[in-house]
N, C-alpha and C positions, 0 to 999 in steps of 0.2 A: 524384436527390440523391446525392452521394457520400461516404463514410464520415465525412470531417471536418465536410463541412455537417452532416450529420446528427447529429454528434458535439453541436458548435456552436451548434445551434437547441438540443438540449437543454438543454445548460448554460444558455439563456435562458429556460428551462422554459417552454416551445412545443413544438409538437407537429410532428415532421420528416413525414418520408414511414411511418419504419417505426422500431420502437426501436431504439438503438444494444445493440451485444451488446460486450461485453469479460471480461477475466480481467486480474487486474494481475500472474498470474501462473502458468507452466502448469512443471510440474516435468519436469525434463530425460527421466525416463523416459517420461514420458506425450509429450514433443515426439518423443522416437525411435521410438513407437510410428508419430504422425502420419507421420513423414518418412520411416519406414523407413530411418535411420542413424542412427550412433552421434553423442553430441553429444559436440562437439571438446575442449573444453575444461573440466580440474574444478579450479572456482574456484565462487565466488557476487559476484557486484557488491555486492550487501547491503552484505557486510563489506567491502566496499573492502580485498581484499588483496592485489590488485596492483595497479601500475601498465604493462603490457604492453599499451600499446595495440594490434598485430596481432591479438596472443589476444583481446582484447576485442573486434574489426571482425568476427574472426569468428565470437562468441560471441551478438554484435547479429544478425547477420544470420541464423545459423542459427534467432534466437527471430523477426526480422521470416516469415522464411520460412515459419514454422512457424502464426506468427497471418495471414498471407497464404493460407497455404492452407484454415486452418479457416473466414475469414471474419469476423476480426473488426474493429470501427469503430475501437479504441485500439491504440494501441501505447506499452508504459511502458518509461521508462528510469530504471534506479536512479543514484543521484550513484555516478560513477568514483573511483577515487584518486587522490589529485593527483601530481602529477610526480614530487613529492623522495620520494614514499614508497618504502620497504622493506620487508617484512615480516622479524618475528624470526622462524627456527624453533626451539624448543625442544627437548632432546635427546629426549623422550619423543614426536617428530613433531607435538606441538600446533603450534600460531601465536598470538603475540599482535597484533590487529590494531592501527589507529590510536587505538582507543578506552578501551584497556587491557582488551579480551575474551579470556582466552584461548579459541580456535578448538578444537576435532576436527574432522576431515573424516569427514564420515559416510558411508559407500560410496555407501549407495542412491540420495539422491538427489544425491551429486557435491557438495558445498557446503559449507564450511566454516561450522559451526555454534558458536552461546558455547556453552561447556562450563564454566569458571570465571575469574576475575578475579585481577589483580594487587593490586586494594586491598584491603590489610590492615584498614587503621588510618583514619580522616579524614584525619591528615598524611599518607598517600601519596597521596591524591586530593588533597588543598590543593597538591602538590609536580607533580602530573601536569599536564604541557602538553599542551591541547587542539591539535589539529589544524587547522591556521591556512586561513579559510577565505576568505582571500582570495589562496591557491596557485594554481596555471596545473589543469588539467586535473579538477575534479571534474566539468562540462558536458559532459565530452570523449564519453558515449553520450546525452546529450542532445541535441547538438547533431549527430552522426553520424545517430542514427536518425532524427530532424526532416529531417536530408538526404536520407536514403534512402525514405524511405515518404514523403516531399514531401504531397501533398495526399489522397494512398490511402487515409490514415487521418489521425485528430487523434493526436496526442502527447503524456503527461504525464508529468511526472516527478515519481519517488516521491522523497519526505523522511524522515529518522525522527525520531520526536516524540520532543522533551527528557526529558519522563516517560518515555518508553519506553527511550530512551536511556540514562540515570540508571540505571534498574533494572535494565538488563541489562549493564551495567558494575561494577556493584556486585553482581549474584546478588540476584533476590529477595528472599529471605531477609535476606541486609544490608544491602537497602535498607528494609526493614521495619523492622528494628530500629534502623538509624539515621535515620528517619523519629521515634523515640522518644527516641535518647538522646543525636543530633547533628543537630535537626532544624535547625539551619542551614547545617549543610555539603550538604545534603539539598536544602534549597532553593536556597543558592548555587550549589550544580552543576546544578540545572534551569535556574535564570537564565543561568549562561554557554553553557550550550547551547542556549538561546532565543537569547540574541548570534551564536551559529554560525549558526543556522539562520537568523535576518535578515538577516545578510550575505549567504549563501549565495540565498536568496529574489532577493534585487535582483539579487545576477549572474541567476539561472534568470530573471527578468524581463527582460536585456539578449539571453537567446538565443530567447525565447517561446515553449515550448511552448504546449499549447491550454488548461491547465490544472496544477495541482498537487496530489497525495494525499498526507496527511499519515499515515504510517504506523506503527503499534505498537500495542498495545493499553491500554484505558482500566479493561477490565472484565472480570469470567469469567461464566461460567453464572447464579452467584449474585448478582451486580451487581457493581456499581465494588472496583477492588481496592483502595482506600484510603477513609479517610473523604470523605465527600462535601465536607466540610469544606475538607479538604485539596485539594479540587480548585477548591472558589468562592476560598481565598486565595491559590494558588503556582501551580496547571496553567492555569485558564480564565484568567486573566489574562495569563499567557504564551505561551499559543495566541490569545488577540485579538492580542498583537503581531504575531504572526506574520501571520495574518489581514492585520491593514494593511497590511502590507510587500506581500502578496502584491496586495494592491489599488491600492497605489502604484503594480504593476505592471501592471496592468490584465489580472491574473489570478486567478481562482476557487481558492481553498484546499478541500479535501473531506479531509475526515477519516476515520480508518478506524478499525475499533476491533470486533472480536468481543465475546460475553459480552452480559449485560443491563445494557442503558446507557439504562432507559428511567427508574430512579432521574436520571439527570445530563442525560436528554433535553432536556429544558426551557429548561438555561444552557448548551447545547451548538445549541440550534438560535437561540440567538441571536450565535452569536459565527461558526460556519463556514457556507458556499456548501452544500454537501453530505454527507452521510454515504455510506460504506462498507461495507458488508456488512451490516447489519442483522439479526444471527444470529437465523435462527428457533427453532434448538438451544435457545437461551436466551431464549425467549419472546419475542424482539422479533417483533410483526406488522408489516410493510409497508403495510397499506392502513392501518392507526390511525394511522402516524407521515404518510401523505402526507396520513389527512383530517386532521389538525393542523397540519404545516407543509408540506406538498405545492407552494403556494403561493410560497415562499420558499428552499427544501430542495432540492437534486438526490438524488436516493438511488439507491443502484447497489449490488443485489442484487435477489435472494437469494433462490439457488437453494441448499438443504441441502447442504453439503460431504459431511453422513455420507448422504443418501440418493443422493448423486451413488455413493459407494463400497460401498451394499446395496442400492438399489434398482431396481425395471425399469425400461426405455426408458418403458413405457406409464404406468410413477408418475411420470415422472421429467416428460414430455409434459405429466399433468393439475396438475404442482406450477407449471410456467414459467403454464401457462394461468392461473392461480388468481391467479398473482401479477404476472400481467399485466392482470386484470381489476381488480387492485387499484390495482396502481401506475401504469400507465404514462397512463390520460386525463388528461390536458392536458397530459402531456410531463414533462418531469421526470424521465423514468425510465431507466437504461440497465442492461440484463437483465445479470446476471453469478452468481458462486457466492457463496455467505457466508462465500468466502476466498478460497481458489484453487484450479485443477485440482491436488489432491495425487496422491502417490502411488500412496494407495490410493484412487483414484476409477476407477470403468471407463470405459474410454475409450468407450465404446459411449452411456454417460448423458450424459455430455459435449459428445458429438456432438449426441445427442438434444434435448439443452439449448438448443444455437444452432437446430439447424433449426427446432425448435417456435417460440425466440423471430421468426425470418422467417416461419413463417409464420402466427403469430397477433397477431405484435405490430405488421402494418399499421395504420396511421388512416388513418381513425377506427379506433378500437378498438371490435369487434364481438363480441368472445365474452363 
């Protein structure tokens, strides 16, 4: 079976030859430890802050290259920047990208990071034009990488969730308080960013990757970062749109979300395909969530990001085992970290992480 079938039977939650392994994302330092060179270009797709597509063919390729050699079944692509875009830079070397983030580039790991925002007031977000999502070139690494790795591997591309999006436009902080003192500019800007992101879904449906991850966070340690409230009347209802769109397409939506989200598990395992990291940091167990919706659920973790970065080869071995004994009989599973290869992960656990899952995550599943 080859990476994409394998990919593929899972998303149908069946059991392939062996579990798929992935990362939605492995950080430049840790690819140039793999590849023994330096990575080309310091930029992040994330924030869409350029449009250079050269620098980006070979920014794809160095990351194909890079999950080609470790071995892994996925291969992700963030949405590009579309054609007309420009970045501002600021005198103080910030960036503001397309979303009104101002950026820093942060050495270490190369990537232009939100640092603070242009909205002041709700009238600068009521006056701010969204980034029009029906421009030439957001597909432009989706539809590159799906070329490149052809059947090698399956292909997804990452989204960023409206809530997620919202709050890091605005800075935490004021998106909190204007969750309190402007909750409908609050809500109206989750809405138009659901509008993006459906548009955006039917084109990703016209180039077909194999699937789609919806990315940002839901929750922290402590549980959901807003009231649960808040999420049965403005987010889950804006994420089932999305949902449909993506099934229009005849594609799987998988949500992603750190933190304990086992408060909002319940109206979350009714509305997406699959969940995303499943932090065990934050109490989420993987064998509770599969014997509940196992059935229904793709789930793709979760391998400890902090024990990937303190722990041995040999913990690192009996964590994948433990959570392959949990997760992966009847398929449904595909082994990854409860984020991504950071920084500070050793590359050594890492490595340890995929071989164990080859070779204990054959079916039948035996340990």
């Amino acid at each position: 079976m080859n990476p994409r079938e394998r990919v593929l039977k899972t998303l149908e939650i069946r059991e392939p030859d062996r579990i798929p392994i992935m990362e939605t994302e492995v950080e430049s330092t840790l690819m140039e430890k793999i590849l023994g060179k330096k990575y080309p270009v310091v930029t992040s797709t994330q924030t869409q802050v350029l449009a250079d597509r050269e620098k980006e063919k070979i920014r794809n390729d160095f990351k194909i290259e890079c999950f080609r050699k470790i071995g892994f079944d996925v291969c992700t692509a963030d949405l590009s920047a579309p054609e007309y875009w420009r970045p501002r830079i600021n005198p103080d070397g910030t960036m503001v990208d397309l979303w009104g983030r101002i950026l820093l580039l942060d050495a270490e790991t190369k990537q232009w990071l939100p640092y603070s925002t242009i909205f002041n007031t709700p009238e600068d977000f009521e006056k701010f034009q969204l980034p029009d999502p029906e421009a030439e070139g957001w597909l432009f690494a989706t539809e590159y990488v799906k070329k490149k790795v052809g059947d090698e591997m399956a292909t997804v591309t990452v989204i960023r969730d409206p809530f997620a999006h919202v709050w890091e436009m605005l800075t935490p902080i004021k998106f909190v308080r204007w969750m309190y003192e402007h909750p409908q500019t609050v809500k109206k800007a989750i809405d138009k960013v659901t509008e993006f992101n459906i548009k955006i879904i039917k084109r990703i449906g016209e180039t077909q990757p194999d699937f789609i991850i919806s990315a940002g966070d839901y929750c922290e340690s402590r549980g959901p970062m807003v009231p649960t409230r808040f999420f049965r009347d403005v987010i889950f209802p804006n994420l089932k749109r999305q949902v449909e769109e993506a099934h229009r397409a005849s594609l799987k939506l998988i949500k992603h979300t750190d933190g304990n989200i086992n408060p909002i598990l319940e109206d979350m395992a009714k509305i997406v395909d699959g969940l995303h990291s499943l932090d065990p940091s934050a109490g989420v167990d993987i064998g509770e969530v599969k014997a509940k919706y196992g059935d229904r659920l793709v789930l793709i973790g979760n391998v400890s990001v902090d024990n990937l970065a303190k722990k041995s080869e040999k913990e690192i071995v009996e964590e994948v085992k433990t959570i392959i004994r949990k997760a992966s009989p009847g398929g449904g599973h595909i082994l990854s970290s409860s984020n991504t290869w950071a920084a500070g992960a050793k590359l050594e656990n890492c490595l340890a992480m995929v071989a164990a899952g080859r070779k204990y995550g054959a079916y039948p599943i035996k340990i």
